[in-house]
C-alpha positions in Angstrom: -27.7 14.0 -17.8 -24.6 14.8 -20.1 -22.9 18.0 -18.3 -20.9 20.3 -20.5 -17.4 22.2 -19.9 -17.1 25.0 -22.8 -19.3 23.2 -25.2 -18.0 19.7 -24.9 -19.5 16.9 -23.3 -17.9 15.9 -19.8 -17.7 12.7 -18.3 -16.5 9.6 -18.0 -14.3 8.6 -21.3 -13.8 5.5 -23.2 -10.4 3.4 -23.9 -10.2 4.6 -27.6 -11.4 8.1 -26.3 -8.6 8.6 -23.7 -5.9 7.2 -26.3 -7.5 9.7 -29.0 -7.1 12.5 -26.6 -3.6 11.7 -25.4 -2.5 11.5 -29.3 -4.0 15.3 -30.0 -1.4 16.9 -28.2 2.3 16.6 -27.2 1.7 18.2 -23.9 1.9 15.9 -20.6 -1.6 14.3 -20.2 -3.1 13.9 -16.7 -6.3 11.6 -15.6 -7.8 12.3 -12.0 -10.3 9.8 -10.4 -8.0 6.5 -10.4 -9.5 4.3 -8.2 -8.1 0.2 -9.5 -5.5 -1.2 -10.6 -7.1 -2.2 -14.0 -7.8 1.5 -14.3 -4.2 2.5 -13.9 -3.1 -0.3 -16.6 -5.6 0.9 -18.8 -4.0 4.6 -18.6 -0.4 3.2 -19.4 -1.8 1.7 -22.7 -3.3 5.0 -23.4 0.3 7.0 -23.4 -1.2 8.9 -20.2 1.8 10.6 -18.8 0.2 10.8 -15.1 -2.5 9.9 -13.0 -4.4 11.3 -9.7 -5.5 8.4 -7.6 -8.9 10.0 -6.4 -12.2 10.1 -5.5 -13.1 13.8 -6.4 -13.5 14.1 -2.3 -15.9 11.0 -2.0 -18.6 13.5 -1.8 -21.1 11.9 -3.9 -21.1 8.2 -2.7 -20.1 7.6 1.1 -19.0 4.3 0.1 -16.3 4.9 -2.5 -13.0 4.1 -1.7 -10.4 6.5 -0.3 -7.4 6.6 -2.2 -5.0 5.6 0.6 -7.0 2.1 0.2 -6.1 1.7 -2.9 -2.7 3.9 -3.9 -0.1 1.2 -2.6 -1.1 -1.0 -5.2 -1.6 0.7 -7.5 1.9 2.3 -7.2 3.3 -1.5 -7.2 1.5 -1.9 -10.7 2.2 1.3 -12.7 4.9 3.5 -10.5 7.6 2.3 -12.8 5.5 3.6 -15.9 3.8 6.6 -15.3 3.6 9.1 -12.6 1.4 8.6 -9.6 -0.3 11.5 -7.7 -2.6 11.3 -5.0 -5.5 13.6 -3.5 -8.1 13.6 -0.7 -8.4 14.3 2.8 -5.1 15.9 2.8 -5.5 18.6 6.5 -2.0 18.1 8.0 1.4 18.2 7.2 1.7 14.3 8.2 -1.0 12.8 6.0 1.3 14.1 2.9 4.0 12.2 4.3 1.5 9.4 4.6 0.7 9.3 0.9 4.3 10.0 -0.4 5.3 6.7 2.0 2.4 4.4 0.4 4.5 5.6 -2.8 3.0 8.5 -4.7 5.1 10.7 -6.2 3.0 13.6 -5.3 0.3 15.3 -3.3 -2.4 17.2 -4.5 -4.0 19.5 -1.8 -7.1 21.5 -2.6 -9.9 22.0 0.4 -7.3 23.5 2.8 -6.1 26.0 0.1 -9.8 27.0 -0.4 -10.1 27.8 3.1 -7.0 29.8 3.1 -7.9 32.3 0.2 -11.4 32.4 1.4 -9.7 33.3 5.1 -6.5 35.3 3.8 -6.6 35.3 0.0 -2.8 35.3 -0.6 -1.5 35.5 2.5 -4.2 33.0 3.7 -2.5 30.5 1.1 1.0 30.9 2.4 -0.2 30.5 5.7 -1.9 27.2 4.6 1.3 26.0 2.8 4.1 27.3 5.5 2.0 25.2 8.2 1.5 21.9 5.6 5.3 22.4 5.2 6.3 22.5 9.1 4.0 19.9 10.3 5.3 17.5 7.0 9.2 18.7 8.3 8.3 17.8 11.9 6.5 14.6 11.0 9.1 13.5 8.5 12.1 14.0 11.9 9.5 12.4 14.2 9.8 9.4 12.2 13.3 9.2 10.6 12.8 10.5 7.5 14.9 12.2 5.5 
């Protein structure tokens, strides 16, 4: 089954694809669904400017790995390189500081935000972002972070 996205196929993309599509633009270019270390190598080589270690919400097979499995190392292999972001399973203020302490530079959250603009639109999404920001604040002086 190829799926399409305005016209064009989508899908999983080769080496030489990925380095072809980095060299048509000079805007930043982003790859979600890092999962290895190999993987991560493979985007440095390609001039990818940043990577999302994922597993689009692990919804399709049970057994894929969650990024916190995997994000340490990869962080250890390509951190110096290229910027690391992380998703997945993000609910609370304290599994942020979680993933920012395994070393990524950034954390996407999307299901909670969802939930917010469904609940709130807006306001909903403020709320969602004011209580992610406390709970990281209180986690972060619960454990001696500054």
């Amino acid at each position: 089954i190829t799926m399409k996205l305005f016209g064009q196929p989508v899908g999983p993309k080769s080496f030489e694809e990925i380095k072809e599509l980095v060299a048509s633009t000079k805007l930043p270019f982003m790859i979600k669904g890092i999962l290895s270390v190999d993987e991560a190598k493979l985007c440095v080589e390609a001039g990818v400017d940043t990577i999302v270690v994922s597993n689009h919400g692990g919804r399709v097979l049970n057994e894929t790995l969650a990024p916190c499995d995997v994000i340490e190392d990869i962080v250890k292999a390509v951190g110096d390189k290229i910027n690391v972001l992380v998703d997945g399973s993000v609910r609370e203020g304290v599994d942020i500081l979680k993933y920012m302490a395994l070393g990524a530079k950034g954390v996407l959250i999307g299901r909670p935000l969802t939930w917010g603009s469904i609940g709130g639109r807006q306001e909903g999404v403020k709320t969602i972002f004011d209580t992610l920001k406390g709970q990281l604040t209180q986690a972060m002086i619960l454990t001696g972070v500054k």
